[in-house]
N, CA, C and O atoms as a GROMACS GRO file, in nm:
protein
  596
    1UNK      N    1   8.674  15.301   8.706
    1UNK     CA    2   8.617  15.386   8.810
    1UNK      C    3   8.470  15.410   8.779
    1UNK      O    4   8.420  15.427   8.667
    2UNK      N    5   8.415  15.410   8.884
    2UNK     CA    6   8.231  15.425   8.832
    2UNK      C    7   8.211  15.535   8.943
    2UNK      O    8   8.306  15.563   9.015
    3UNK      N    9   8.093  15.595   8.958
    3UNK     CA   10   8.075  15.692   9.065
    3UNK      C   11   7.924  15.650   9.123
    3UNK      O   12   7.824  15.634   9.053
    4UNK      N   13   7.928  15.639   9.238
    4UNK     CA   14   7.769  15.552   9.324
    4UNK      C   15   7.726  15.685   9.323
    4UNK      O   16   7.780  15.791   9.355
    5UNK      N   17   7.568  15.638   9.259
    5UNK     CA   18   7.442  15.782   9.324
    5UNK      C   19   7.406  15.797   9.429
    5UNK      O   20   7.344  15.900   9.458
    6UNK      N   21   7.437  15.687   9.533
    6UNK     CA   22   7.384  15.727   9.670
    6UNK      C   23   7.507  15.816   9.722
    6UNK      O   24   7.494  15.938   9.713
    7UNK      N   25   7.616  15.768   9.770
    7UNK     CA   26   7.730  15.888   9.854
    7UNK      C   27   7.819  15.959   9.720
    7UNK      O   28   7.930  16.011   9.734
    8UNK      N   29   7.766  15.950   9.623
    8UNK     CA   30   7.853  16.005   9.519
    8UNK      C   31   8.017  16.004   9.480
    8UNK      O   32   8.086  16.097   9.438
    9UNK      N   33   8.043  15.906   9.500
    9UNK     CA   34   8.182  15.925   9.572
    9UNK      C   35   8.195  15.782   9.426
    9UNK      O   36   8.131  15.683   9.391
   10UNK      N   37   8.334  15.865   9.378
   10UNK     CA   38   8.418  15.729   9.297
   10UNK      C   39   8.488  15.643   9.326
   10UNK      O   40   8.572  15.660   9.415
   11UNK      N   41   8.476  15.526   9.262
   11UNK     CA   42   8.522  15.404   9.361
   11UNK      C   43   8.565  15.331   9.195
   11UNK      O   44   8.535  15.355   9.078
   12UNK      N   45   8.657  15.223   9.273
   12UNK     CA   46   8.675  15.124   9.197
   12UNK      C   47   8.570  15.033   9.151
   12UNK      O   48   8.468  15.009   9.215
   13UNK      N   49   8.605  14.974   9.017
   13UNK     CA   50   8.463  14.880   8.998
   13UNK      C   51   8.475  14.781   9.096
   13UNK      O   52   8.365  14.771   9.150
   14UNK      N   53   8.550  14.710   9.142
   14UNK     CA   54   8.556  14.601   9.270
   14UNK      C   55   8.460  14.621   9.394
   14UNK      O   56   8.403  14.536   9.463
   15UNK      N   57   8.460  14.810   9.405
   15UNK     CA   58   8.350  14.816   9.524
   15UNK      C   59   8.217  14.812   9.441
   15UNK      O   60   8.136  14.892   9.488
   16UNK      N   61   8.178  14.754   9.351
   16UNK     CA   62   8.042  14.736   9.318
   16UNK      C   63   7.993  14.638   9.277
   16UNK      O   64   8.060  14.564   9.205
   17UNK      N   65   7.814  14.595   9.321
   17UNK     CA   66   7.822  14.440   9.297
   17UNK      C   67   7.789  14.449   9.112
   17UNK      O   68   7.755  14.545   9.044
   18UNK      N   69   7.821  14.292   9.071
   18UNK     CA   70   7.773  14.309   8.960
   18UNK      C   71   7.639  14.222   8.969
   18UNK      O   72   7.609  14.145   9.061
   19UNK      N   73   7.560  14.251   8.846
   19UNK     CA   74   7.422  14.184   8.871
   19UNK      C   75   7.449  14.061   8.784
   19UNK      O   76   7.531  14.056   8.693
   20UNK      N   77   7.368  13.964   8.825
   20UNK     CA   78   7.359  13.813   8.770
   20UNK      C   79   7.240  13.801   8.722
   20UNK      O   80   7.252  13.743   8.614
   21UNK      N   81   7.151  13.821   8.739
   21UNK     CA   82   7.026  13.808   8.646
   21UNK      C   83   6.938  13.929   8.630
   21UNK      O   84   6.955  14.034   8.692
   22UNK      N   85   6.818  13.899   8.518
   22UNK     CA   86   6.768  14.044   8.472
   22UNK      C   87   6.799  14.083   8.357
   22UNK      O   88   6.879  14.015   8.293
   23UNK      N   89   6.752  14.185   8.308
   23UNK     CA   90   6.763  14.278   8.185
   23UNK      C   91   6.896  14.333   8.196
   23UNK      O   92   6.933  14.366   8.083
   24UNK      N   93   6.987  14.358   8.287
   24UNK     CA   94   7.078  14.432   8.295
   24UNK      C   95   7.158  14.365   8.331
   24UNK      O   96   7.251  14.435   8.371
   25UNK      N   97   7.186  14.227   8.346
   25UNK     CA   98   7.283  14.122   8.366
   25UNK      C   99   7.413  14.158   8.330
   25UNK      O  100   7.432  14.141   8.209
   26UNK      N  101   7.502  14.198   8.386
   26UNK     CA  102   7.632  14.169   8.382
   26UNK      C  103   7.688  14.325   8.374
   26UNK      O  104   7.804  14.359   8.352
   27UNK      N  105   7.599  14.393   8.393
   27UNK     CA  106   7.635  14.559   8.447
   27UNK      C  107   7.630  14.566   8.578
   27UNK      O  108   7.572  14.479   8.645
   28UNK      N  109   7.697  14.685   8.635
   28UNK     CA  110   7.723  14.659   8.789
   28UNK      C  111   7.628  14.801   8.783
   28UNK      O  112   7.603  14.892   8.704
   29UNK      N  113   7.583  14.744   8.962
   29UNK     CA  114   7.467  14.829   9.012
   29UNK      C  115   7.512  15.005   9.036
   29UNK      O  116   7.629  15.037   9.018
   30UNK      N  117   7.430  15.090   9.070
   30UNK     CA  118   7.465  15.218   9.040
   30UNK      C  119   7.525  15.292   9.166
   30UNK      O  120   7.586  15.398   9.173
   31UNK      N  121   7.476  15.175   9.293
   31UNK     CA  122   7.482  15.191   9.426
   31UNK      C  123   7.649  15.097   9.474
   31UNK      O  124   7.669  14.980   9.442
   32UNK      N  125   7.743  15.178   9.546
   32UNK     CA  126   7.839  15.082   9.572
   32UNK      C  127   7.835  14.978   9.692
   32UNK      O  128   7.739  14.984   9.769
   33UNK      N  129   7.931  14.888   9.712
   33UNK     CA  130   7.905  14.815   9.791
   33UNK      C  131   7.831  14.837   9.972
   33UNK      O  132   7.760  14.761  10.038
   34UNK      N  133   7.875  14.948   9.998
   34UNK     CA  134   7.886  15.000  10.139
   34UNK      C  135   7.774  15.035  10.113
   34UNK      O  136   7.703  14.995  10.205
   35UNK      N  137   7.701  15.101  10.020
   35UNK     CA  138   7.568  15.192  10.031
   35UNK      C  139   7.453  15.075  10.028
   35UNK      O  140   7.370  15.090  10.118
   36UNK      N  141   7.430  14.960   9.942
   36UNK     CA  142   7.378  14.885   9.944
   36UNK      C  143   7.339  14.777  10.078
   36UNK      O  144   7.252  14.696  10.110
   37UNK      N  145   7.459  14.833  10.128
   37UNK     CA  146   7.508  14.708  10.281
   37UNK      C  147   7.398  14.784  10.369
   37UNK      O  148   7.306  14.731  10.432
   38UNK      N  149   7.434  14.949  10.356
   38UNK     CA  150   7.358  15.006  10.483
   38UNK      C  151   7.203  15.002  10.457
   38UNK      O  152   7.106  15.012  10.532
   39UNK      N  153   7.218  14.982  10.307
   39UNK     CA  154   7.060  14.982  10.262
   39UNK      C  155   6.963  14.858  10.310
   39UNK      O  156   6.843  14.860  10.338
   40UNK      N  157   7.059  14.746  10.309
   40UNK     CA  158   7.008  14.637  10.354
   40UNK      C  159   7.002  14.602  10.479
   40UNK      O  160   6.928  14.506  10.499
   41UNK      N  161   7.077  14.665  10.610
   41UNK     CA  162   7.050  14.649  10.746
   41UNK      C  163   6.960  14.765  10.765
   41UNK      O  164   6.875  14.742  10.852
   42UNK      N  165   6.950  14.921  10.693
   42UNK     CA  166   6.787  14.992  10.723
   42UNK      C  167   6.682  14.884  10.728
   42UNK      O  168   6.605  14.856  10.820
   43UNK      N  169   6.698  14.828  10.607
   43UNK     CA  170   6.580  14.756  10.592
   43UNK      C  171   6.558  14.643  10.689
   43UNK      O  172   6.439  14.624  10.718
   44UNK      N  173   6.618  14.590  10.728
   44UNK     CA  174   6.602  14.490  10.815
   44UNK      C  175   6.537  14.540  10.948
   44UNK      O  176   6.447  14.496  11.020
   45UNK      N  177   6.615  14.646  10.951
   45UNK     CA  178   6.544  14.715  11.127
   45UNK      C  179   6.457  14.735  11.113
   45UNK      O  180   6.374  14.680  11.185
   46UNK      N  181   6.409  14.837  11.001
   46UNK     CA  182   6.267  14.897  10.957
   46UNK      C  183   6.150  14.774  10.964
   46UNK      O  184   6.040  14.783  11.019
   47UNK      N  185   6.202  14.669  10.899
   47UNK     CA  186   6.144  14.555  10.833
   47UNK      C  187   6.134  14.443  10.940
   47UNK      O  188   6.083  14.335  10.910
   48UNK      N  189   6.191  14.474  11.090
   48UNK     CA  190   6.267  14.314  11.147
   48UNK      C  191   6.173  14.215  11.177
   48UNK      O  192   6.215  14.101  11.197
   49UNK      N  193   6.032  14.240  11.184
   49UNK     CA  194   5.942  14.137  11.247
   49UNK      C  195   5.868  14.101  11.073
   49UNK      O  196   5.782  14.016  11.093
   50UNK      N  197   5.870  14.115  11.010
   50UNK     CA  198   5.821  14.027  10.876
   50UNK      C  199   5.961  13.990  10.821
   50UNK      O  200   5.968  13.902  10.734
   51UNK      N  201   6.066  14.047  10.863
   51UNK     CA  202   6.203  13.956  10.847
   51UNK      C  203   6.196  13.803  10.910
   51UNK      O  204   6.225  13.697  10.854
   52UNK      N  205   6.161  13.821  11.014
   52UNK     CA  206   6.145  13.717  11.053
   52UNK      C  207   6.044  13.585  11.071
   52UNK      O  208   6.051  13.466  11.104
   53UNK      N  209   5.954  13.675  11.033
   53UNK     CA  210   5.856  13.589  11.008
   53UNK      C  211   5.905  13.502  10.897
   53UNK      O  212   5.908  13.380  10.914
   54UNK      N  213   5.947  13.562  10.775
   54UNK     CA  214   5.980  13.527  10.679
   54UNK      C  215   6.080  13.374  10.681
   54UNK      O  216   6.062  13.266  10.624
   55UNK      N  217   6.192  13.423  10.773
   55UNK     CA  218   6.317  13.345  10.770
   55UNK      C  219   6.210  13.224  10.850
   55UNK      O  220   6.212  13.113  10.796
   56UNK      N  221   6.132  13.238  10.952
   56UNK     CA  222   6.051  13.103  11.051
   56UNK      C  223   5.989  13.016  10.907
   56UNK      O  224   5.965  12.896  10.900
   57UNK      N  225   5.973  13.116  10.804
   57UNK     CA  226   5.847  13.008  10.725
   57UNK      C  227   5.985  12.995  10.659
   57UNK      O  228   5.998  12.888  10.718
   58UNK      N  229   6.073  13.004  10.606
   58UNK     CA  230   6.161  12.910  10.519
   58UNK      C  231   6.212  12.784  10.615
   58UNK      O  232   6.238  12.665  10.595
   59UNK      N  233   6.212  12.863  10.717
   59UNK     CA  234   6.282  12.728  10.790
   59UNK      C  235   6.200  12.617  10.819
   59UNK      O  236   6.250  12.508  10.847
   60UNK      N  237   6.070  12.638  10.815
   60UNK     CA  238   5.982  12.501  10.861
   60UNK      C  239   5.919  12.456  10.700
   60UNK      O  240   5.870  12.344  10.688
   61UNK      N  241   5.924  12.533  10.601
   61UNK     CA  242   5.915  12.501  10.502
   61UNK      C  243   6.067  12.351  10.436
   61UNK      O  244   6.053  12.248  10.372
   62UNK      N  245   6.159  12.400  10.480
   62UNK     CA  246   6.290  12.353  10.456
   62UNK      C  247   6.290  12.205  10.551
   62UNK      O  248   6.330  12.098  10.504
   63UNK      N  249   6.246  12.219  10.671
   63UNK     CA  250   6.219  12.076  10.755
   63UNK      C  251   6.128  12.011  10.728
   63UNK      O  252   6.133  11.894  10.764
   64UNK      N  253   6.013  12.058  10.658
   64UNK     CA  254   5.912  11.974  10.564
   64UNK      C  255   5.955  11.886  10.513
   64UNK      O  256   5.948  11.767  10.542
   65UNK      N  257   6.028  11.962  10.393
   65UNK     CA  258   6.059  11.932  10.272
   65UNK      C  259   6.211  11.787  10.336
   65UNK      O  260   6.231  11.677  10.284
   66UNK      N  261   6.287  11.849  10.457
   66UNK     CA  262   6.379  11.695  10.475
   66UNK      C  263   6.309  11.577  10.475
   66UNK      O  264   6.330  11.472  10.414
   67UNK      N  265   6.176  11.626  10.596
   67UNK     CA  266   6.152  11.520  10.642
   67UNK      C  267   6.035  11.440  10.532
   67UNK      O  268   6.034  11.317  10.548
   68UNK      N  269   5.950  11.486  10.439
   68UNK     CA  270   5.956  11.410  10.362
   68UNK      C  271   6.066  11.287  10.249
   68UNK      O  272   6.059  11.171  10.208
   69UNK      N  273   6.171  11.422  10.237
   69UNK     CA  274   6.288  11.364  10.205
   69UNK      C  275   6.281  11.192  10.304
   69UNK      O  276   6.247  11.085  10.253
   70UNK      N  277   6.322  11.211  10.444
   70UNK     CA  278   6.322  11.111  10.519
   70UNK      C  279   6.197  10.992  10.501
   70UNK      O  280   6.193  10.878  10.548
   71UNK      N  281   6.140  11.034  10.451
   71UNK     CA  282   6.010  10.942  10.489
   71UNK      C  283   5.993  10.819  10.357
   71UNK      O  284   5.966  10.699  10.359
   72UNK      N  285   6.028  10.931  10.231
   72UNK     CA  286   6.037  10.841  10.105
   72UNK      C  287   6.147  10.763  10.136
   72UNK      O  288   6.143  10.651  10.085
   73UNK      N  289   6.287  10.797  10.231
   73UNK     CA  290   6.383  10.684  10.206
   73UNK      C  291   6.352  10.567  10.300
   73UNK      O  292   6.412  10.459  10.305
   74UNK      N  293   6.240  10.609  10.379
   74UNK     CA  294   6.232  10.484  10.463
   74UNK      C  295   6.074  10.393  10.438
   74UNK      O  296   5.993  10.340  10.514
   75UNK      N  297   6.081  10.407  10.318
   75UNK     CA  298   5.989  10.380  10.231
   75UNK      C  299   6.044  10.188  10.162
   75UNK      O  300   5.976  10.128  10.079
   76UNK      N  301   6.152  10.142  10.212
   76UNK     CA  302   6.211  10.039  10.191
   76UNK      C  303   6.137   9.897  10.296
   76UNK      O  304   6.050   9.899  10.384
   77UNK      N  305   6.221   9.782  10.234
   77UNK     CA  306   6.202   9.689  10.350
   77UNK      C  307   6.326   9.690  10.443
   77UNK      O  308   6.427   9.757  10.419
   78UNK      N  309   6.307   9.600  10.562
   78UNK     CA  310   6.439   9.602  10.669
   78UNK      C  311   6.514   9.550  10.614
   78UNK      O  312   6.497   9.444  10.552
   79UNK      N  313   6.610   9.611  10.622
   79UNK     CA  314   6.774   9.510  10.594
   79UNK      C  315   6.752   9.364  10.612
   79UNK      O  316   6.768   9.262  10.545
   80UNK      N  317   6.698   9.405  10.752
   80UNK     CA  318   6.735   9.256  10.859
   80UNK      C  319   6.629   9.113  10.800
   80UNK      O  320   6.661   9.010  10.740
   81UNK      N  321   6.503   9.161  10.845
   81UNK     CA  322   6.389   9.013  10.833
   81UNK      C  323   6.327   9.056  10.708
   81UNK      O  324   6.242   8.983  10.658
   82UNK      N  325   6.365   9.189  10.638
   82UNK     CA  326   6.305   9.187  10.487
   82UNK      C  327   6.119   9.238  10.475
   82UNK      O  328   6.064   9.257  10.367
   83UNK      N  329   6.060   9.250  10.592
   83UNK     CA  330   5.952   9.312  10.582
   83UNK      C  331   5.926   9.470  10.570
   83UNK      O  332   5.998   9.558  10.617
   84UNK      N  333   5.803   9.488  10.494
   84UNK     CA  334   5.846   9.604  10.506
   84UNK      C  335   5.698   9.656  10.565
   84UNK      O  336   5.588   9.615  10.528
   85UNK      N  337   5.729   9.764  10.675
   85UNK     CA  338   5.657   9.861  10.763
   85UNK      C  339   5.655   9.988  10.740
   85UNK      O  340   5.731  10.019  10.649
   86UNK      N  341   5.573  10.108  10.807
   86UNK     CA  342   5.525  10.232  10.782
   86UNK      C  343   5.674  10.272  10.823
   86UNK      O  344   5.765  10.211  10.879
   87UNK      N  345   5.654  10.455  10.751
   87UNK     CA  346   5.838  10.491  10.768
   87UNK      C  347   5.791  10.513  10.890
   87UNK      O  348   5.882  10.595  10.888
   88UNK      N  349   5.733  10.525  11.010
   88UNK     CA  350   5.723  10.542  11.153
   88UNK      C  351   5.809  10.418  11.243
   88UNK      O  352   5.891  10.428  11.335
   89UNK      N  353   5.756  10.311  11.181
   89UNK     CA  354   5.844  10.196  11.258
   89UNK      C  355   6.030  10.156  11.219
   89UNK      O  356   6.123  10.102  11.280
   90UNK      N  357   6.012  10.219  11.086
   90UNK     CA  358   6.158  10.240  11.017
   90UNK      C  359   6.257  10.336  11.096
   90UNK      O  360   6.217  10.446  11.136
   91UNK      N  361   6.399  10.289  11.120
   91UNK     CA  362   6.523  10.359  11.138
   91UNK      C  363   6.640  10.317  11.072
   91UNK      O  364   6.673  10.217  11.007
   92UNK      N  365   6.693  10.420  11.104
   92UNK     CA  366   6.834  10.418  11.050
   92UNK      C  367   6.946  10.344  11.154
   92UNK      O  368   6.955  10.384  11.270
   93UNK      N  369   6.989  10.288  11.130
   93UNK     CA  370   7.083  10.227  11.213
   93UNK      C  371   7.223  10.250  11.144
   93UNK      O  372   7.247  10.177  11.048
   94UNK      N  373   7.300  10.326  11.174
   94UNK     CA  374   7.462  10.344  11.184
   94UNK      C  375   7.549  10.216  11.152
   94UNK      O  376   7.549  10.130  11.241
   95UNK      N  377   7.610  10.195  11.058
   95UNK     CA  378   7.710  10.096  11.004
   95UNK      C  379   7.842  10.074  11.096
   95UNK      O  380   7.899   9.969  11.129
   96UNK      N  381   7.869  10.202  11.123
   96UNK     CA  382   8.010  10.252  11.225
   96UNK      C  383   7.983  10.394  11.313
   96UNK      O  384   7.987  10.509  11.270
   97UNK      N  385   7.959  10.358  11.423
   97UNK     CA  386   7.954  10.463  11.536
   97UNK      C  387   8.053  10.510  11.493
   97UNK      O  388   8.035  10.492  11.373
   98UNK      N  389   8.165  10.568  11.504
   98UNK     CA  390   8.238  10.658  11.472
   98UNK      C  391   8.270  10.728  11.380
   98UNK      O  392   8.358  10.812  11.371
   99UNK      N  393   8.197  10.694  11.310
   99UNK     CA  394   8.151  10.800  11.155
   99UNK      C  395   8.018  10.869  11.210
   99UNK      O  396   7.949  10.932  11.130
  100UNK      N  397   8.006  10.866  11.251
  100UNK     CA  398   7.828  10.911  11.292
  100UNK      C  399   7.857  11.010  11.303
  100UNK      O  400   7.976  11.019  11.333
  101UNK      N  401   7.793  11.129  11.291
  101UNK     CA  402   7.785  11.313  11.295
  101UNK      C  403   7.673  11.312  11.383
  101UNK      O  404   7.697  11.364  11.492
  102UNK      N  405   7.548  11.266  11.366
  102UNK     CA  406   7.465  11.265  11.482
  102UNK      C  407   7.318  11.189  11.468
  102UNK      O  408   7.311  11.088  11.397
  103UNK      N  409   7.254  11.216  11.506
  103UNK     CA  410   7.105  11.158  11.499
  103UNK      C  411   7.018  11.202  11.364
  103UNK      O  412   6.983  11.318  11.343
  104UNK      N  413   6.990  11.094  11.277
  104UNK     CA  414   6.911  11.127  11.190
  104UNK      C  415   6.804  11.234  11.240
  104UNK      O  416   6.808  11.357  11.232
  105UNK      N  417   6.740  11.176  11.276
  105UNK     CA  418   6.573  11.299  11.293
  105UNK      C  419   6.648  11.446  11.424
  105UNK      O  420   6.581  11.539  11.470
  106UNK      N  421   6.743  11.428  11.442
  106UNK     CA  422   6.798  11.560  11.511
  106UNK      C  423   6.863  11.637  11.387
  106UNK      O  424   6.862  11.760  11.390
  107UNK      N  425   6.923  11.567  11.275
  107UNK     CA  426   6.954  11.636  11.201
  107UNK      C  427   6.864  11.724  11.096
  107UNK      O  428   6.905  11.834  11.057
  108UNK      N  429   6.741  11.673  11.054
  108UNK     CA  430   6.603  11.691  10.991
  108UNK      C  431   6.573  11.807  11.092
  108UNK      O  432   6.562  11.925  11.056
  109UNK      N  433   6.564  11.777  11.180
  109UNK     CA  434   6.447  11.902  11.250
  109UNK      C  435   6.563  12.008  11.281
  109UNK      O  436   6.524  12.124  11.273
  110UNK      N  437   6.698  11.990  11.314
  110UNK     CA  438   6.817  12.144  11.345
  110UNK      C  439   6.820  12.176  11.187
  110UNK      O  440   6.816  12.082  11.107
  111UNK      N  441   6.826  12.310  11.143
  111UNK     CA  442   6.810  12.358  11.026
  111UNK      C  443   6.936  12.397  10.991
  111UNK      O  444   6.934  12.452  10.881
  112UNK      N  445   7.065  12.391  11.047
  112UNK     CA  446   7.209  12.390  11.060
  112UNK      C  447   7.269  12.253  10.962
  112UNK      O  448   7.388  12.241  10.936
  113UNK      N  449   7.188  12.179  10.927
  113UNK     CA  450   7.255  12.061  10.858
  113UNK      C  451   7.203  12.064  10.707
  113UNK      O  452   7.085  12.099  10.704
  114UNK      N  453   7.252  12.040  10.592
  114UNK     CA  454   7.218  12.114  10.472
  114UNK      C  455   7.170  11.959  10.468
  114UNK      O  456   7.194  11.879  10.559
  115UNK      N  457   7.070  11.915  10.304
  115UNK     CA  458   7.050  11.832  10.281
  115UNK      C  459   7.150  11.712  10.221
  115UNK      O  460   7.124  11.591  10.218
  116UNK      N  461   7.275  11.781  10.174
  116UNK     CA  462   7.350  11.680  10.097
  116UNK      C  463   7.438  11.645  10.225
  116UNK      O  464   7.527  11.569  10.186
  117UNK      N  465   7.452  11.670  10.369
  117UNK     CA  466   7.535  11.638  10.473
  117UNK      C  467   7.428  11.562  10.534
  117UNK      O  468   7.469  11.454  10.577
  118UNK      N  469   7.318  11.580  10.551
  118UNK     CA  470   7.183  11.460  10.550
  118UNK      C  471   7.187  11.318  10.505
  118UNK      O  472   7.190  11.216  10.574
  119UNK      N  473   7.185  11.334  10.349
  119UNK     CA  474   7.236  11.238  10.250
  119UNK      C  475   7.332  11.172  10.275
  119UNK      O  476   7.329  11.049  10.270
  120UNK      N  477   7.425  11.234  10.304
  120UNK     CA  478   7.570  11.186  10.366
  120UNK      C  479   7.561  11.085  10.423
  120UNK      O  480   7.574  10.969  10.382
  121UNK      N  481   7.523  11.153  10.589
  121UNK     CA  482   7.479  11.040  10.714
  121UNK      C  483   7.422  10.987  10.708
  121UNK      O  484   7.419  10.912  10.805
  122UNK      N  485   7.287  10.951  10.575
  122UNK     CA  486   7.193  10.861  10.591
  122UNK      C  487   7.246  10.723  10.481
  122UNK      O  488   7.209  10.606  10.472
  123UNK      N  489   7.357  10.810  10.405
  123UNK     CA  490   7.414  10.667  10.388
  123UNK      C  491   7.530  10.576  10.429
  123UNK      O  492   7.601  10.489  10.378
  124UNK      N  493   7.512  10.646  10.560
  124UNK     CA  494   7.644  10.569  10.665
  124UNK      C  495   7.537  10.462  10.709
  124UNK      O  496   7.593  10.387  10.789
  125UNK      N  497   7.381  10.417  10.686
  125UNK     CA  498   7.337  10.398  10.742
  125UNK      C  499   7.284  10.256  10.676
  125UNK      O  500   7.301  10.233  10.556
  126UNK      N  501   7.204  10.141  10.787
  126UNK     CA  502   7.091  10.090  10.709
  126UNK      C  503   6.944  10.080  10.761
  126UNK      O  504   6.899  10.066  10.875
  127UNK      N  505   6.901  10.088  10.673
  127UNK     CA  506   6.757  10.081  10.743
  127UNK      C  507   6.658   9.984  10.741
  127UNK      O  508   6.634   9.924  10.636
  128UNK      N  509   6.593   9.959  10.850
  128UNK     CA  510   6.632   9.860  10.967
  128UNK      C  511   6.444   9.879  11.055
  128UNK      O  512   6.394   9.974  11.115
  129UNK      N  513   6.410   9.796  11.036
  129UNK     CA  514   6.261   9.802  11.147
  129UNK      C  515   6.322   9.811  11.286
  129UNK      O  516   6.431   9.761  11.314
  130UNK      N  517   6.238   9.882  11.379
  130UNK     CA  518   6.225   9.920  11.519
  130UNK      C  519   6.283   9.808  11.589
  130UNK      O  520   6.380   9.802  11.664
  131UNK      N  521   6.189   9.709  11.542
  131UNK     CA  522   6.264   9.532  11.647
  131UNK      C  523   6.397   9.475  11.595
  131UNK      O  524   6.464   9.395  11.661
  132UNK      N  525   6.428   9.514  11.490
  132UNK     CA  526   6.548   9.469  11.417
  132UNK      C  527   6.654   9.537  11.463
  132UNK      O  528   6.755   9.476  11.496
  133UNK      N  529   6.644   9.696  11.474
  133UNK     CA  530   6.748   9.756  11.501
  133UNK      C  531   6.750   9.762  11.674
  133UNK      O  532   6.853   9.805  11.725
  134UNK      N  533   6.643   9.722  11.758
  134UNK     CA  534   6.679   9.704  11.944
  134UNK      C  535   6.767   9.583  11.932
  134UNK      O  536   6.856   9.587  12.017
  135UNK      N  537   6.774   9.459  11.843
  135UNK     CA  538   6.814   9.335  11.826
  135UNK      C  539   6.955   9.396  11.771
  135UNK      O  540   7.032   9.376  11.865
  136UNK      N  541   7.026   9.460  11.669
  136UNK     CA  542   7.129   9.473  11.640
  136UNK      C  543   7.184   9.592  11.805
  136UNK      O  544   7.289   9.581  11.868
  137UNK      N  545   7.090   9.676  11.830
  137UNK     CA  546   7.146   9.746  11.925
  137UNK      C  547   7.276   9.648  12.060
  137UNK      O  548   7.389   9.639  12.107
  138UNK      N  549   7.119   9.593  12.057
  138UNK     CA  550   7.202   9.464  12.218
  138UNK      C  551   7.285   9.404  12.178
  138UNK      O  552   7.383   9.384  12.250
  139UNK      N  553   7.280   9.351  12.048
  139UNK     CA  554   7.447   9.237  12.051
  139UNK      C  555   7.536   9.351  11.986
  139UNK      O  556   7.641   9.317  11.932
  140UNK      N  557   7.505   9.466  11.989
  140UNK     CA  558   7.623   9.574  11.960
  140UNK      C  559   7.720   9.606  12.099
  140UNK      O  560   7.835   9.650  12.102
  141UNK      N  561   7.628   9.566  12.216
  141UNK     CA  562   7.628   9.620  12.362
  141UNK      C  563   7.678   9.526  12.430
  141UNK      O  564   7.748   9.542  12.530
  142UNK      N  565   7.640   9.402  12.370
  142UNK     CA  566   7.724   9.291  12.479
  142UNK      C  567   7.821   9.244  12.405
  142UNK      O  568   7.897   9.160  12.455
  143UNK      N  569   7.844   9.297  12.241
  143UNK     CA  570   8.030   9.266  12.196
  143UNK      C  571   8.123   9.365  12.289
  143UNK      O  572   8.238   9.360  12.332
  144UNK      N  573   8.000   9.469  12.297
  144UNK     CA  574   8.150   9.560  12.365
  144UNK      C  575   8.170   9.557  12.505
  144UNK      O  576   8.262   9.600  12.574
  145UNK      N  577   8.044   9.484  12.538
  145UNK     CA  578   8.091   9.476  12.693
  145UNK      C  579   8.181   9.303  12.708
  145UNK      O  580   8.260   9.278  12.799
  146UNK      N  581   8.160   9.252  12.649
  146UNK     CA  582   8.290   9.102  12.622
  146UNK      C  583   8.368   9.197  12.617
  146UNK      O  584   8.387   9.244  12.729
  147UNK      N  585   8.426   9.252  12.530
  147UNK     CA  586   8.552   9.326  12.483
  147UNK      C  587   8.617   9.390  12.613
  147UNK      O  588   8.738   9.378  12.634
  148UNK      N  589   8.527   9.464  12.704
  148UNK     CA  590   8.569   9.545  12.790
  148UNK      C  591   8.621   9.438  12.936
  148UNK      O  592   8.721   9.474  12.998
  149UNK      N  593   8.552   9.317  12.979
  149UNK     CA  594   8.612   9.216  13.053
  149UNK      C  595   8.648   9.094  13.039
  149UNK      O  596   8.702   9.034  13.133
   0.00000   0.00000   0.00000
């Protein structure tokens, strides 16, 4: 049982966080869980427009940082004719449409997709110059349209 200085009230140690780093590592805080919670949505209201400012610069900081990610991997030659071009003319071309989760550079710029689910999809992939991959596109388009009559 510990007793919080903010509502004074005794609680189990479970309602309190414990700390992970610091001088005081592995003692639990003096404030219980609930008091800390309300402490942290005051602050947010009080705080909400440099809250957010805040969260805008991690997030375009974080799409930087993919899309360089992206840029060094397309830093290769084409699969296909073996030359190699700026990562601008470089794509990814999909091995199996139906594994696909979605569009490389839609996934880079939505901040909803972590980097190792990035990683993931980019190695469902090969990469492939601009003319190489319209050339795999079309005979992707007329197997399936044979197939279909």
């Amino acid at each position: 049982m510990k007793t919080c200085s903010r509502c004074h009230l005794s609680k189990d140690l479970s309602e309190f966080y414990l700390r992970k780093t610091g001088r005081k590592a592995g003692q639990y805080y003096n404030h219980c869980k609930t008091c800390l919670r309300e402490r942290g949505k005051s602050y947010y209201r009080k705080n909400r427009e440099r809250q957010l400012f805040l969260s805008n610069q991690r997030r375009k900081k974080y799409v930087i940082l993919k899309k360089k990610l992206v840029y060094s991997l397309k830093n290769k030659p084409c699969k296909d004719c073996g030359q190699r071009f700026p990562h601008y003319v470089m794509d990814f071309d999909h091995r199996d449409e139906t594994t696909k989760i979605g569009n490389i550079a839609h996934l880079v710029s939505q901040n909803y997709y972590s980097k190792t689910k990035l990683l993931a999809e980019i190695n469902k992939c090969d990469i492939v110059c601009a003319n190489c991959h319209r050339i795999r596109t079309y005979k992707h388009k007329i197997r399936t349209i044979n197939k279909v009559y």
